[in-house]
N, C-alpha and C positions, 0 to 999 in steps of 0.2 A: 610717562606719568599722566595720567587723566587727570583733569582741573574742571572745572563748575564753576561758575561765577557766576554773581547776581552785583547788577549795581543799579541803581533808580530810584530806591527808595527814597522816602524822608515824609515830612509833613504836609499835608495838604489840608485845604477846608472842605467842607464838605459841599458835593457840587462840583470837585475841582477835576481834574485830572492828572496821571503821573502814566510815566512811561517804564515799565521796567525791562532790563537787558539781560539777558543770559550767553555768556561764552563760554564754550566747551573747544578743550584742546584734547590730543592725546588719544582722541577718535576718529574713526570717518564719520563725523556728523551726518551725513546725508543718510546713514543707514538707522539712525538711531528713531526713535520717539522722543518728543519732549514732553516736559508739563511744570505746569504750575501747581504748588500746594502751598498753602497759607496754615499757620497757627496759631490760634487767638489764645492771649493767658486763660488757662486753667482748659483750656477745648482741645481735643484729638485734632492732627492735622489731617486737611480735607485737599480732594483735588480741588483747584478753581477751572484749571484750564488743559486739556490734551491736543498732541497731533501728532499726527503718524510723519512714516519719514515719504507718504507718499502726500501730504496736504488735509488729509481728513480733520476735521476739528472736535471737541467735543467742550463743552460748556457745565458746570454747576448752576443748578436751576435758581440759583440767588446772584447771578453774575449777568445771563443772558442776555444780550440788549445792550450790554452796558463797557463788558470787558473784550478783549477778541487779542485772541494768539496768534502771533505768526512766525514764520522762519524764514533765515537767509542762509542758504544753505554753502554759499561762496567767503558768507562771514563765520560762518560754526556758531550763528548765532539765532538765538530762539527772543521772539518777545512777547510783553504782555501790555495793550494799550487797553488803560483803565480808565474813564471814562463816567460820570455823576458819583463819584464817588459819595459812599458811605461811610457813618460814624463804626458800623459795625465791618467795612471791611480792614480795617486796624487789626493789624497782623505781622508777623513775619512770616515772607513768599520766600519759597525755596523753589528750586529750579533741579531737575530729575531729568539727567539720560536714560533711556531704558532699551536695552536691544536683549530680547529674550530673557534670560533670568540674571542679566547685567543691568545693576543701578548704580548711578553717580547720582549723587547730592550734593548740591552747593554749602553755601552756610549760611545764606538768607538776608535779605536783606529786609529793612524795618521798614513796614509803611505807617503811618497813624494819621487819622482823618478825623480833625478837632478843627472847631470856631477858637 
């Protein structure tokens, strides 16, 4: 059975940073894609973050500079280090295997970036 998990959320201030985690069972992680997608109340979910299973990265142009994805390929685990956080990026991140026309979704976990 394939799992997704996300854990690292919670509240920060703004400025701050958070570290979020992704674990995936139940595949050969080494082969997959990961990514990060975020969705603000009432907004379409958007990518924040991509990598291939060979290391490529790819960024949303409101992120760059600030957030950076990585993998442990020995953990089956993907991350996302966030960094000057924003009031706007107040979201729930969900966390995406992808191997071809195969997707696993997590269930997200909550970040909110308030004084």
């Amino acid at each position: 059975q394939v799992q997704v998990v996300e854990s690292g959320g919670g509240l920060v201030q703004p400025g701050g940073s958070l570290r979020l985690s992704c674990a995936a069972s139940g595949i050969i992680f080494r082969f997959y894609a990961m990514g990060w997608y975020r969705q603000a109340p009432g907004k379409a979910r958007e990518l924040v973050a991509g990598i291939t299973s060979g290391g490529s990265t790819n960024y949303a142009d409101s992120v760059k500079g600030r957030f950076t994805i990585s993998r442990d390929n020995a953990k089956n685990t993907v991350y996302l280090q966030m960094n000057s956080l924003k009031p706007e990026d107040t979201a729930v991140y969900y966390c995406l295997s992808r191997l071809g026309s195969t997707e696993h979704w997590g269930q997200g976990t909550q970040v909110t970036v308030s004084s």
